[in-house]
C-alpha positions in Angstrom: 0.0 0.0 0.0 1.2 3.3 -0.7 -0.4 6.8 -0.1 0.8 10.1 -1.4 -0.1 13.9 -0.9 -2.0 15.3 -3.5 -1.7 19.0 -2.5 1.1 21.5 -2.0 3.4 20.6 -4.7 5.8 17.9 -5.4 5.0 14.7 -3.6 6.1 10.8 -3.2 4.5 8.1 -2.3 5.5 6.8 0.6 5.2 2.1 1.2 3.0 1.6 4.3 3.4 -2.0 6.1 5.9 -4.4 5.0 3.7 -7.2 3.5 3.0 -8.5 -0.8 -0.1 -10.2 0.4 -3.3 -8.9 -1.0 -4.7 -6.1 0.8 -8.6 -4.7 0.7 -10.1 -1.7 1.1 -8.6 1.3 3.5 -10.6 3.4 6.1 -8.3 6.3 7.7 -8.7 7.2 11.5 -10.1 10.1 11.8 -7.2 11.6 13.1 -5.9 11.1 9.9 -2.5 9.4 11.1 -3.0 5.9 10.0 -4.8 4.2 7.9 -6.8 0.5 8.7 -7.0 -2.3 5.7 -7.9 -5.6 5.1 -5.2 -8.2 4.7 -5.3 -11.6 2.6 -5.4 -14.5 4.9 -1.8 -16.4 5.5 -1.8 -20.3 6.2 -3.5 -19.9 9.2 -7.0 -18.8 7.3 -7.7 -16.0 8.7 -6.2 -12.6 9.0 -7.2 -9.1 10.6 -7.3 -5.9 9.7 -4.0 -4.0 10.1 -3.6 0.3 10.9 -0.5 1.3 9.6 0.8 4.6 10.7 1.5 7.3 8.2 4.5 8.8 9.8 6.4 5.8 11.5 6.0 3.1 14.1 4.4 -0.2 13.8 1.4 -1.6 12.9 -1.7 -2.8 15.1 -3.9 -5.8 14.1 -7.5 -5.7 15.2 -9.2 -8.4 16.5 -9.5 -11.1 13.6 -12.6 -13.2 12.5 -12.3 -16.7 13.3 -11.9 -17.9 9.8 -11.4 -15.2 6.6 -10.4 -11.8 6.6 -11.9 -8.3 6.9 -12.5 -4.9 4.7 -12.3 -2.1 6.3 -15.4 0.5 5.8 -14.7 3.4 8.3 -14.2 4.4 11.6 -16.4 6.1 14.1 -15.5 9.7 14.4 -14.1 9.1 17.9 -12.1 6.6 16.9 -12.9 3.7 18.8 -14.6 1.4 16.2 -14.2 -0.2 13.2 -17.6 -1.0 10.6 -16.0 -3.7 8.0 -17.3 -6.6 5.8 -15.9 -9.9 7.3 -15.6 -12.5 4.4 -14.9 -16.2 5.4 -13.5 -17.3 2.6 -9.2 -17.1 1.6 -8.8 -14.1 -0.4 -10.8 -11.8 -3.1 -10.8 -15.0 -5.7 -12.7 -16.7 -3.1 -13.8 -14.5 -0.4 -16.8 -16.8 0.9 -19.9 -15.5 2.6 -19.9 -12.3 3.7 -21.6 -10.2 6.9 -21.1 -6.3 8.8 -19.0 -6.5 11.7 -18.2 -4.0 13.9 -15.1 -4.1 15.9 -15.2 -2.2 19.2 -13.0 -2.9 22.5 -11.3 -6.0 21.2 -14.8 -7.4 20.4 -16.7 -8.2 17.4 -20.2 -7.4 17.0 -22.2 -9.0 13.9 -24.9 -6.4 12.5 -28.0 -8.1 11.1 -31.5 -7.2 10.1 -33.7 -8.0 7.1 -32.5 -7.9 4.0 -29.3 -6.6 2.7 -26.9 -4.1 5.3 -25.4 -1.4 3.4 -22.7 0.2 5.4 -22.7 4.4 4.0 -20.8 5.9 7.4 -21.6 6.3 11.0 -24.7 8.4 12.3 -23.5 11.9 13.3 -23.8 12.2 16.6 -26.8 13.8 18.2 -28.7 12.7 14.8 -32.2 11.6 15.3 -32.8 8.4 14.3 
């Protein structure tokens, strides 16, 4: 993965994380020092999503599915958690059944309902519902 500045003149691109695995989607914290993606599964078969930092220091793997891998969607505007689509299958070829997960706290929280769930951000807060 590599991200780049798009304003103020000149830029590079500058390699985040250190791994040629497939990687899937990308959801930036909203303090806009790292950035969270999805990761193909390794021989284990299953792999979490990883926040690489834009400036330096290493990176932090959420909590994984059991089996599968994740895409991140986006963060809550404090920060704190993480709205993906968990697939259970090996990699984008065959990424399996899919379902919303939410990752707060070290926990994983499946989001159902009827029908289809489309993730398009996080309710403002103090939005009526």
């Amino acid at each position: 993965l590599h991200v780049a500045k798009l304003t103020g003149g000149p830029t590079s691109a500058t390699r985040l994380g250190d791994g040629d695995t497939e990687q899937y989607g990308g959801a930036w914290l909203p303090s806009g020092d790292a950035v969270t993606v999805g990761e193909q599964p390794a021989g284990n078969g299953y792999a979490g999503a990883a926040t690489l930092p834009i400036a330096s220091g290493s990176s932090t793997t959420l909590t994984p599915p059991p089996r599968g891998f994740d895409q991140p969607l986006g963060w809550s505007a404090d920060g704190t958690a993480l709205a993906t689509r968990s697939f259970d299958g090996t990699s984008s070829a065959a990424p399996g059944r899919e379902t919303t997960v939410v990752i707060d706290a070290g926990q994983r929280r499946v989001v159902s309902g009827n029908g289809d769930i489309i993730y398009f951000g996080w309710m403002p807060s103090g939005a009526k519902r």
